[in-house]
PQR file with spaces between the fields and no chain letter, atoms N, CA, C, O and H, PARSE charges and radii, in Angstrom:
ATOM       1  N    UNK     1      -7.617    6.774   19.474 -0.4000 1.5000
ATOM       2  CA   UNK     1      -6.984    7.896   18.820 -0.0000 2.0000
ATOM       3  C    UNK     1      -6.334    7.396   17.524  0.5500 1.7000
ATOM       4  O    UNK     1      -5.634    6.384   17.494 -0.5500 1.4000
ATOM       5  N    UNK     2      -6.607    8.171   16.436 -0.4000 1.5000
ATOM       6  CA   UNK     2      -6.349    7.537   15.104 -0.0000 2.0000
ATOM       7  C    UNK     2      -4.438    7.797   14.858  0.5500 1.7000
ATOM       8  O    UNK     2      -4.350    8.976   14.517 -0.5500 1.4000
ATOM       9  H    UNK     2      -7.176    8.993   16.461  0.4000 1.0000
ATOM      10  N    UNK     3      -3.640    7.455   14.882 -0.4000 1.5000
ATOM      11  CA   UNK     3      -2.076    7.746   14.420 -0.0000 2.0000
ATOM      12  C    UNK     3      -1.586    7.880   13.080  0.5500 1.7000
ATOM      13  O    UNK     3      -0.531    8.394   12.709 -0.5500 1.4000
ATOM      14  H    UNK     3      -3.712    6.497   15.159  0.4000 1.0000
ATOM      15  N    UNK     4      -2.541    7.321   12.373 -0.4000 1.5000
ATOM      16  CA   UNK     4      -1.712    7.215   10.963 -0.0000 2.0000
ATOM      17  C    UNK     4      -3.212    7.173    9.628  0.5500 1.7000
ATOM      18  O    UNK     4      -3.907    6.291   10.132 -0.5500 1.4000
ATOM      19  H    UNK     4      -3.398    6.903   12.675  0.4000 1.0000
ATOM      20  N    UNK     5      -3.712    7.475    8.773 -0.4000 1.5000
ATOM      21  CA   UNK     5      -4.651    7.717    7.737 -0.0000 2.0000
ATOM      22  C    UNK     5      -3.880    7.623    6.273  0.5500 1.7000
ATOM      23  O    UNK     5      -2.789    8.107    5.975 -0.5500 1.4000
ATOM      24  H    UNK     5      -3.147    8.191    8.364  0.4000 1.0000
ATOM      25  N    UNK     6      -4.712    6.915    5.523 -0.4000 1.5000
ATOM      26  CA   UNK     6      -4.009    6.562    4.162 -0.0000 2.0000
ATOM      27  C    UNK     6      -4.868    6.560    3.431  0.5500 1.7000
ATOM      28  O    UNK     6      -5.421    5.467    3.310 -0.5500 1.4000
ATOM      29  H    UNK     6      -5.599    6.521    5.766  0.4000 1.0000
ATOM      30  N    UNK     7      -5.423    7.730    2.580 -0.4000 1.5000
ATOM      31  CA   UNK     7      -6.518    7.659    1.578 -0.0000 2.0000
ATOM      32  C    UNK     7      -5.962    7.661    0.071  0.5500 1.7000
ATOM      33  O    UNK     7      -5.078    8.285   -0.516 -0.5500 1.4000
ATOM      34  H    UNK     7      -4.973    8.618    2.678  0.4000 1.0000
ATOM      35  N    UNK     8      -6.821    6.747   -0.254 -0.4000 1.5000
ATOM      36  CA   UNK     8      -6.633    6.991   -2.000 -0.0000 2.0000
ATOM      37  C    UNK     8      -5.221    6.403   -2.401  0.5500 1.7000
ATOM      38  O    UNK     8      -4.684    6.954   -3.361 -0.5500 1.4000
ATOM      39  H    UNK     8      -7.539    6.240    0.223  0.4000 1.0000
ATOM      40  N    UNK     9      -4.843    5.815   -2.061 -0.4000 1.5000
ATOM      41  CA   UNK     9      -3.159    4.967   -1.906 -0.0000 2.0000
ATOM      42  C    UNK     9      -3.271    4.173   -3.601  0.5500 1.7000
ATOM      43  O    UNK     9      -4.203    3.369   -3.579 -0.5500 1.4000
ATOM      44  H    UNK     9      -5.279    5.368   -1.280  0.4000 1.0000
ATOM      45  N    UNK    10      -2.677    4.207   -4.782 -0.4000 1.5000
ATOM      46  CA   UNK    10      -2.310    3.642   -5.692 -0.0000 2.0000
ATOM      47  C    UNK    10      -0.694    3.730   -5.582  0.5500 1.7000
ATOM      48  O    UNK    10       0.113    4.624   -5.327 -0.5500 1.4000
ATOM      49  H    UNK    10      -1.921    4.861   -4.800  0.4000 1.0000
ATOM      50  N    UNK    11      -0.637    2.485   -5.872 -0.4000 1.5000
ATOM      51  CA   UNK    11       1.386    2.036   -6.243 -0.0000 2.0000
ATOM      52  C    UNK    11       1.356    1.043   -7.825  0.5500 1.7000
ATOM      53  O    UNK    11       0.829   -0.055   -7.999 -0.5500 1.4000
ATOM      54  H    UNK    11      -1.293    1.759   -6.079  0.4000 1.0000
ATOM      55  N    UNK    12       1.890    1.640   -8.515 -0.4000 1.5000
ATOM      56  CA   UNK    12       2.397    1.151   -9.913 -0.0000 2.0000
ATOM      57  C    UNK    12       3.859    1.209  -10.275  0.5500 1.7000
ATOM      58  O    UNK    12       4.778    2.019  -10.167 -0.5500 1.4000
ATOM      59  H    UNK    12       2.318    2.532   -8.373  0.4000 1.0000
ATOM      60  N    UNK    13       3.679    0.037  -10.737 -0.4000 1.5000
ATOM      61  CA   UNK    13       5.577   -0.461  -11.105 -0.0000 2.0000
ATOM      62  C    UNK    13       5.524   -0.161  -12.391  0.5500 1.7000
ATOM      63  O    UNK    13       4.426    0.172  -12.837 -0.5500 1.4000
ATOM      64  H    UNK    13       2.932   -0.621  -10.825  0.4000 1.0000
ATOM      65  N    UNK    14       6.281   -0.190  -12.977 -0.4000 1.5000
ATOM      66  CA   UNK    14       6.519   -0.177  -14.512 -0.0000 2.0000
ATOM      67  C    UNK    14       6.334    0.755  -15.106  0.5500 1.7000
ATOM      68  O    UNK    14       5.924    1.833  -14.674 -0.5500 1.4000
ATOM      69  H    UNK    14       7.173   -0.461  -12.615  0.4000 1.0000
ATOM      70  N    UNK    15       6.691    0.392  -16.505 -0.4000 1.5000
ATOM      71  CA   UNK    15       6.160    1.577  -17.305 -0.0000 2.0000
ATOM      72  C    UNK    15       5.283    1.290  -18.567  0.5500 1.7000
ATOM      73  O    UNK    15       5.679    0.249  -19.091 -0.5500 1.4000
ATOM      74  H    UNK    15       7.024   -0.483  -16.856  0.4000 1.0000
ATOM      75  N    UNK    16       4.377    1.769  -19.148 -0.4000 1.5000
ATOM      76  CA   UNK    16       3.391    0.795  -20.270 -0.0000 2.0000
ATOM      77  C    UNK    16       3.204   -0.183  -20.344  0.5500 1.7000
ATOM      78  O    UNK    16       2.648   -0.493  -19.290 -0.5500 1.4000
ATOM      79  H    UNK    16       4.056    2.616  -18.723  0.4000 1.0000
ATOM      80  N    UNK    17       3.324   -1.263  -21.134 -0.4000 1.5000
ATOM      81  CA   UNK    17       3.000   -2.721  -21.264 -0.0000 2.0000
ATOM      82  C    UNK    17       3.395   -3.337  -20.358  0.5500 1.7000
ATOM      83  O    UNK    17       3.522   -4.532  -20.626 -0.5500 1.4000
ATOM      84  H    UNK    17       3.776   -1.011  -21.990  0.4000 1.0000
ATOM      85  N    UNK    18       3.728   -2.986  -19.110 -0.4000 1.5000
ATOM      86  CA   UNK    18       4.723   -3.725  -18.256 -0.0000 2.0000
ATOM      87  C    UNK    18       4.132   -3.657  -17.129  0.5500 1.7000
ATOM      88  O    UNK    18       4.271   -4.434  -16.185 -0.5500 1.4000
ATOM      89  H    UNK    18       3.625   -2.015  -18.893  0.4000 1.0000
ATOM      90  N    UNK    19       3.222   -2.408  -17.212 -0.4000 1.5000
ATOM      91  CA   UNK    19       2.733   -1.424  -15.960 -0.0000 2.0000
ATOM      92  C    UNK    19       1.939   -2.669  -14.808  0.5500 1.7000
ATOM      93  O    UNK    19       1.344   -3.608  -15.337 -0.5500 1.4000
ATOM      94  H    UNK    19       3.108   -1.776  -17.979  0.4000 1.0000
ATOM      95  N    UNK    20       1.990   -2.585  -13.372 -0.4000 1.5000
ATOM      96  CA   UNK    20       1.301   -3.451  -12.457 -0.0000 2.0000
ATOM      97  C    UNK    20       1.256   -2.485  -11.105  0.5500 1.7000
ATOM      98  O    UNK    20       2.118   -1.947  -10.411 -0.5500 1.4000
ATOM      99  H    UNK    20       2.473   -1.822  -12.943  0.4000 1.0000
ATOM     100  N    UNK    21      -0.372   -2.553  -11.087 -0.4000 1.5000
ATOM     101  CA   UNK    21      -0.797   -1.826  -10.051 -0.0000 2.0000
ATOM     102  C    UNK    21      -0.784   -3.013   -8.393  0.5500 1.7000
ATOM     103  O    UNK    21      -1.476   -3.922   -7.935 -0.5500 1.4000
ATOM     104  H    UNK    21      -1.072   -2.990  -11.650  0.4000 1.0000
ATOM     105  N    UNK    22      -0.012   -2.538   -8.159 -0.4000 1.5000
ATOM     106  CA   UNK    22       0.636   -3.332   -6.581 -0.0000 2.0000
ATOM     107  C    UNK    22      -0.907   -2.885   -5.789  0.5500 1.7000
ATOM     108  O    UNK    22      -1.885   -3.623   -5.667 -0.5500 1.4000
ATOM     109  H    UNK    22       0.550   -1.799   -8.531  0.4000 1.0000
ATOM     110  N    UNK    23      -0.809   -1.838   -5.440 -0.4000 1.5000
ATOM     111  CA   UNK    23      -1.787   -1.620   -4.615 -0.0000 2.0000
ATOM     112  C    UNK    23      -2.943   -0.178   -5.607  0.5500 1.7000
ATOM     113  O    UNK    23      -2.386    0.641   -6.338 -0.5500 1.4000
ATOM     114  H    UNK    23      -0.015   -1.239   -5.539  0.4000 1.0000
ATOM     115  N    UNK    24      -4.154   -0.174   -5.443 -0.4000 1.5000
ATOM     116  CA   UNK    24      -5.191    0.537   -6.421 -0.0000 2.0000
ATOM     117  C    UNK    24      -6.824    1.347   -4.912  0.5500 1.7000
ATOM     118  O    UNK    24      -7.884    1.146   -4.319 -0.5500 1.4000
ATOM     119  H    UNK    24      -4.606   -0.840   -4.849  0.4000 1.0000
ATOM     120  N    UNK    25      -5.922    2.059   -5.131 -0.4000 1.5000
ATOM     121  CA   UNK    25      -6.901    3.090   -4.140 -0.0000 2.0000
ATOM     122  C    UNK    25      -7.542    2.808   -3.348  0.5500 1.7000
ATOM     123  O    UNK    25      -8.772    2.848   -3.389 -0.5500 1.4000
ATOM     124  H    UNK    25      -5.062    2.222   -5.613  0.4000 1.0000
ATOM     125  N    UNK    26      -6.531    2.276   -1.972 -0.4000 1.5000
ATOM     126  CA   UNK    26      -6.861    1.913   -0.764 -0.0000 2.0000
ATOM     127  C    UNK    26      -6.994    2.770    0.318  0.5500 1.7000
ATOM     128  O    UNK    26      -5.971    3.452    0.261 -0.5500 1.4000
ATOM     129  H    UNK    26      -5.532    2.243   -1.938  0.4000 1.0000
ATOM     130  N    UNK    27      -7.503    3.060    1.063 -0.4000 1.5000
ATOM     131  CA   UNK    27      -7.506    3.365    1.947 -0.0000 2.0000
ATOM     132  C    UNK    27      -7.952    2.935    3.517  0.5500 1.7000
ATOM     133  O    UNK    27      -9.057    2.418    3.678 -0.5500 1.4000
ATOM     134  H    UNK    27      -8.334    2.506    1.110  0.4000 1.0000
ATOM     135  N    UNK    28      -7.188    3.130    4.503 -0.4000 1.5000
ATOM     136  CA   UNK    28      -7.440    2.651    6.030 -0.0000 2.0000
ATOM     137  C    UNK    28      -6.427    3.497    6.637  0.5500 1.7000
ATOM     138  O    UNK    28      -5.473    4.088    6.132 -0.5500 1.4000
ATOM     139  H    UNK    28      -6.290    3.550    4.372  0.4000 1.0000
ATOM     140  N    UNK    29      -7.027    3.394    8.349 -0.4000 1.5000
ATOM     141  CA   UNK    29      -6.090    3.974    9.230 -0.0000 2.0000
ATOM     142  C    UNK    29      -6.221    3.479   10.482  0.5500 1.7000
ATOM     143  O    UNK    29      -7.125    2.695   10.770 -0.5500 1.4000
ATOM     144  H    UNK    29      -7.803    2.914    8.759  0.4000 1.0000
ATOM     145  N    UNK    30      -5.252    3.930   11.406 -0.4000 1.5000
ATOM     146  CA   UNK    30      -4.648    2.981   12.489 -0.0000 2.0000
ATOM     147  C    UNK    30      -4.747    3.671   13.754  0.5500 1.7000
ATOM     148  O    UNK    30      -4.451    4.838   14.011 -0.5500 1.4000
ATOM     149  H    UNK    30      -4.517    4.567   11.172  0.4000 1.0000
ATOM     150  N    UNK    31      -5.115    2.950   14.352 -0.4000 1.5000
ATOM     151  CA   UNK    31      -5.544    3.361   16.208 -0.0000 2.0000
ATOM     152  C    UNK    31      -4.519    2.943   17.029  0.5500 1.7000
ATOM     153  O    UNK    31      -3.910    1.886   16.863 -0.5500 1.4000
ATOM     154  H    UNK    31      -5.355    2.002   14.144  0.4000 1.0000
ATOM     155  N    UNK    32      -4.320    3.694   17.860 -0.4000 1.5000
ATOM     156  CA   UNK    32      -3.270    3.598   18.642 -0.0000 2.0000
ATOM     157  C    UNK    32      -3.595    2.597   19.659  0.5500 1.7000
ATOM     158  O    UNK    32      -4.578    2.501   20.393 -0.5500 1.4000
ATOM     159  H    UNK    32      -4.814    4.553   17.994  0.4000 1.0000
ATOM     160  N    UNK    33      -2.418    1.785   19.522 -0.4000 1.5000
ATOM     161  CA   UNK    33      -2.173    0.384   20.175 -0.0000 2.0000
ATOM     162  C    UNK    33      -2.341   -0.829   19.108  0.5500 1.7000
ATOM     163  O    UNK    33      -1.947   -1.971   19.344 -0.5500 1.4000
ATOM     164  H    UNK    33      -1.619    1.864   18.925  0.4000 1.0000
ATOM     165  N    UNK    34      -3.107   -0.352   17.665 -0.4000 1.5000
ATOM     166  CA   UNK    34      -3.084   -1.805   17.012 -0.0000 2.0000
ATOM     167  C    UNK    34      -1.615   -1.688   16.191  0.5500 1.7000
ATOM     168  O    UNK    34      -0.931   -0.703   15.914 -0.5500 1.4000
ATOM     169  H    UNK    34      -3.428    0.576   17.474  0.4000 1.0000
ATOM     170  N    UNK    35      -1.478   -2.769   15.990 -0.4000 1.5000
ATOM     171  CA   UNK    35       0.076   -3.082   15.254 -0.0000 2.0000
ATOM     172  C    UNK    35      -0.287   -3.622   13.457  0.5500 1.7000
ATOM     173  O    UNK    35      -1.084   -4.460   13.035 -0.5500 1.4000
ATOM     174  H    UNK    35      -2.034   -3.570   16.215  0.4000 1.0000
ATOM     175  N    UNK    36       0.293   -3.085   13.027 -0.4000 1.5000
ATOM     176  CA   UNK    36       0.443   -3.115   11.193 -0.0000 2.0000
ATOM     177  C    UNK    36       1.514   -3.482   10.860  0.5500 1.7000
ATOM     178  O    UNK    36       2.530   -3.026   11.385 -0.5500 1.4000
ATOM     179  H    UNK    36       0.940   -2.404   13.370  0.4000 1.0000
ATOM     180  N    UNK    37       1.554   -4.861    9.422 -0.4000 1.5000
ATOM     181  CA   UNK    37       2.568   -5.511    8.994 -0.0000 2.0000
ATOM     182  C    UNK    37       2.396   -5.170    7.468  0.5500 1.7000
ATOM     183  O    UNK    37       1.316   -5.310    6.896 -0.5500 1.4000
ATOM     184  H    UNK    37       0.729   -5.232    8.995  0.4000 1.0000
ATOM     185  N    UNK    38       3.434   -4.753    6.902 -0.4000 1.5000
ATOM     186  CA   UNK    38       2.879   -5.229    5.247 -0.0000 2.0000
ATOM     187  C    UNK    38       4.116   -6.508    4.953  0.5500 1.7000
ATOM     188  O    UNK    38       5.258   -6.641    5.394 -0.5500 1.4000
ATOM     189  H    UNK    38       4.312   -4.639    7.367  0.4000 1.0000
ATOM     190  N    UNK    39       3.291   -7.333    4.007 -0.4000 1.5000
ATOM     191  CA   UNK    39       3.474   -8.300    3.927 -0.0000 2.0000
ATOM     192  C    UNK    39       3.190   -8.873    2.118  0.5500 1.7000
ATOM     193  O    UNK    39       2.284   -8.554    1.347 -0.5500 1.4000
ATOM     194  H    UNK    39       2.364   -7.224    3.648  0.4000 1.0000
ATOM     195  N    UNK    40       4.099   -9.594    1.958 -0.4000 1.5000
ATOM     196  CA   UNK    40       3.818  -10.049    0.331 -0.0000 2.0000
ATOM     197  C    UNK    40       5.502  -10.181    0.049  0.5500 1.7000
ATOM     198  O    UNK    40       6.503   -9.784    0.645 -0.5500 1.4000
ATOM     199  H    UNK    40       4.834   -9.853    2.584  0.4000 1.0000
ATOM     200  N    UNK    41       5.197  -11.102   -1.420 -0.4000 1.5000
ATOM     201  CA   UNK    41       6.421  -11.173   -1.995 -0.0000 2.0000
ATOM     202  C    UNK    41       7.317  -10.296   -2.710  0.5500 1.7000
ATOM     203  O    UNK    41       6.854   -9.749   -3.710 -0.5500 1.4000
ATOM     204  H    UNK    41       4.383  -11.424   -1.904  0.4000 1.0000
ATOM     205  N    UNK    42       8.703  -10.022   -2.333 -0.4000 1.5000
ATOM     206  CA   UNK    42       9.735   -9.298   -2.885 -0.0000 2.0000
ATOM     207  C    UNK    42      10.020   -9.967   -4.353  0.5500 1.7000
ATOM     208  O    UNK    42      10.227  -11.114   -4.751 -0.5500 1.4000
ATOM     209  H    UNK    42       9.079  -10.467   -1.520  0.4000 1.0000
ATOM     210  N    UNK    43       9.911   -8.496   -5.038 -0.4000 1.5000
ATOM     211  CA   UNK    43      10.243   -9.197   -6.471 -0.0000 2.0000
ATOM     212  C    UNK    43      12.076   -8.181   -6.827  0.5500 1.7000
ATOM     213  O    UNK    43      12.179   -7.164   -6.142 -0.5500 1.4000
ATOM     214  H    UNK    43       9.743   -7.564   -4.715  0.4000 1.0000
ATOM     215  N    UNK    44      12.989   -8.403   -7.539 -0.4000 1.5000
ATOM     216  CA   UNK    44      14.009   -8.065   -7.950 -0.0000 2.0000
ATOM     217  C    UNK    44      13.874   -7.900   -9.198  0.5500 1.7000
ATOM     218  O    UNK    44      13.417   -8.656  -10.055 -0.5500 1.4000
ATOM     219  H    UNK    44      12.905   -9.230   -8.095  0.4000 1.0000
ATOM     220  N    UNK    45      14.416   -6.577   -9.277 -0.4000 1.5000
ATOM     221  CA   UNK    45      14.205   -5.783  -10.709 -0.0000 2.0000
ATOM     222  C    UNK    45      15.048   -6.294  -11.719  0.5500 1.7000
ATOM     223  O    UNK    45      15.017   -5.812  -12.851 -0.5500 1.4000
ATOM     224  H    UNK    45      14.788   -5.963   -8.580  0.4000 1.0000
């Protein structure tokens, strides 16, 4: 049984010359009983 669906997912920081696409039109989804981490480095603004 599917719990959770994520289509088309873009995340961008910044603004113009600065701009950084973290994540660029992902998509996946999650079945009940598997376990999901996000994971990566913390940056401070």
């Amino acid at each position: 049984m599917e719990i959770l669906r994520v289509e088309n997912l873009t995340k961008i920081y910044g603004k113009e010359n600065t701009m950084v696409k973290a994540i660029d039109n992902i998509s996946f989804s999650v079945q009940k009983g598997e376990f999901v981490a996000i994971v990566g480095a913390s940056r401070k603004w």
